[in-house]
C-alpha positions as a printed Julia matrix, in Angstrom:
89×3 Matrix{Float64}:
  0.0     0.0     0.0
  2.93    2.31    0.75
  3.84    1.92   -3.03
  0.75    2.97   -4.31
 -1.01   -0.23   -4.68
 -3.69   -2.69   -3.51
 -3.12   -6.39   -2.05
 -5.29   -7.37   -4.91
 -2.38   -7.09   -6.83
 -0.87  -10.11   -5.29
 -4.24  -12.26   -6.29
 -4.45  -11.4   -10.39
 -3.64  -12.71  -12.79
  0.54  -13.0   -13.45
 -0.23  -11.05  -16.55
 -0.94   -7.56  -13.74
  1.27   -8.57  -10.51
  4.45   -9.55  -12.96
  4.82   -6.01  -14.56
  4.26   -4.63  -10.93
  7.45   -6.35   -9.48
  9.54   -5.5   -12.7
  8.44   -2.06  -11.89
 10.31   -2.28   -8.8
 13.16   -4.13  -10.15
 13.84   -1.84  -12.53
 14.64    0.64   -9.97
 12.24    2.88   -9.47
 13.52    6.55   -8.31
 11.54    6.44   -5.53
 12.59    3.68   -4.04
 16.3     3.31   -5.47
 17.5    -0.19   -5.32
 14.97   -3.43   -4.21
 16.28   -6.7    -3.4
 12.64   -7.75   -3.24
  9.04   -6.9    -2.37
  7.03   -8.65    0.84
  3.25   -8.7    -0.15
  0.08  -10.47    1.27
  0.28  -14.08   -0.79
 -3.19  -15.03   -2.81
 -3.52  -18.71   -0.67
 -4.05  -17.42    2.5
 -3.1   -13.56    3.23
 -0.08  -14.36    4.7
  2.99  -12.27    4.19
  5.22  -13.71    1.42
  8.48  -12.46   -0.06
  9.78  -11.92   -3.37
 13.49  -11.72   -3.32
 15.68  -10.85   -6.68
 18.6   -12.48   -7.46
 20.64   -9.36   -6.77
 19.38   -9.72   -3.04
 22.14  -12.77   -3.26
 24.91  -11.07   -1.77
 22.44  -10.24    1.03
 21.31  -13.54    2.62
 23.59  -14.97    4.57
 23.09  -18.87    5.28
 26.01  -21.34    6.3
 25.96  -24.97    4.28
 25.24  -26.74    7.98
 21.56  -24.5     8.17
 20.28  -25.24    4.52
 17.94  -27.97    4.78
 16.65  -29.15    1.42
 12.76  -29.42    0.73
 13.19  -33.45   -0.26
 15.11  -34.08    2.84
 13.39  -36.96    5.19
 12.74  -35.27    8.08
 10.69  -32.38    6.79
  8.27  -35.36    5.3
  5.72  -34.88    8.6
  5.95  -30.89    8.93
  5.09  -30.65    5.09
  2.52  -33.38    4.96
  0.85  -30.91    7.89
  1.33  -28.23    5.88
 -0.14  -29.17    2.6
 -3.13  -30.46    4.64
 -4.29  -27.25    6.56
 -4.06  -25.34    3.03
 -5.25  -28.08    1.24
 -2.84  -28.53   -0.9
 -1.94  -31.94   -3.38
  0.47  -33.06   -5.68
């Protein structure tokens, strides 16, 4: 909303919310240089986060944290996951 928007934008179609991140990307003089954009996701109204690739150099995570999504013992907290938002695959 600061930006001059509506959390609708997050809930169009790609065809509306893409051109409103590259906005952003592009640097806009207003804002200078993004590394990303944290919005209200379309699922549930939750805050989610858009990060660029420039943002790279700004995240700072150690091999030993990084747990990947296909690793065992994240089976149970994503099976709980996909079932509150009812999500398949």
């Amino acid at each position: 909303m600061r930006a001059g928007t509506v959390a609708a934008v997050a809930k169009c179609d790609h065809r509306q919310s893409q051109p409103w991140s590259r906005y952003f990307y592009e640097t806009d003089p207003t804002y200078g240089l993004v590394d990303g954009l944290i919005y209200c996701n379309a699922h549930n109204d939750e805050p989610a986060f858009v990060l660029y690739e420039r943002a790279f150099t700004a995240l700072i995570c150690r091999d030993a944290d990084v747990v990947r999504l296909d690793d065992p013992a994240l089976q149970a907290l994503l099976d709980h996951v996909m079932r509150e938002n009812q999500l398949t695959f």
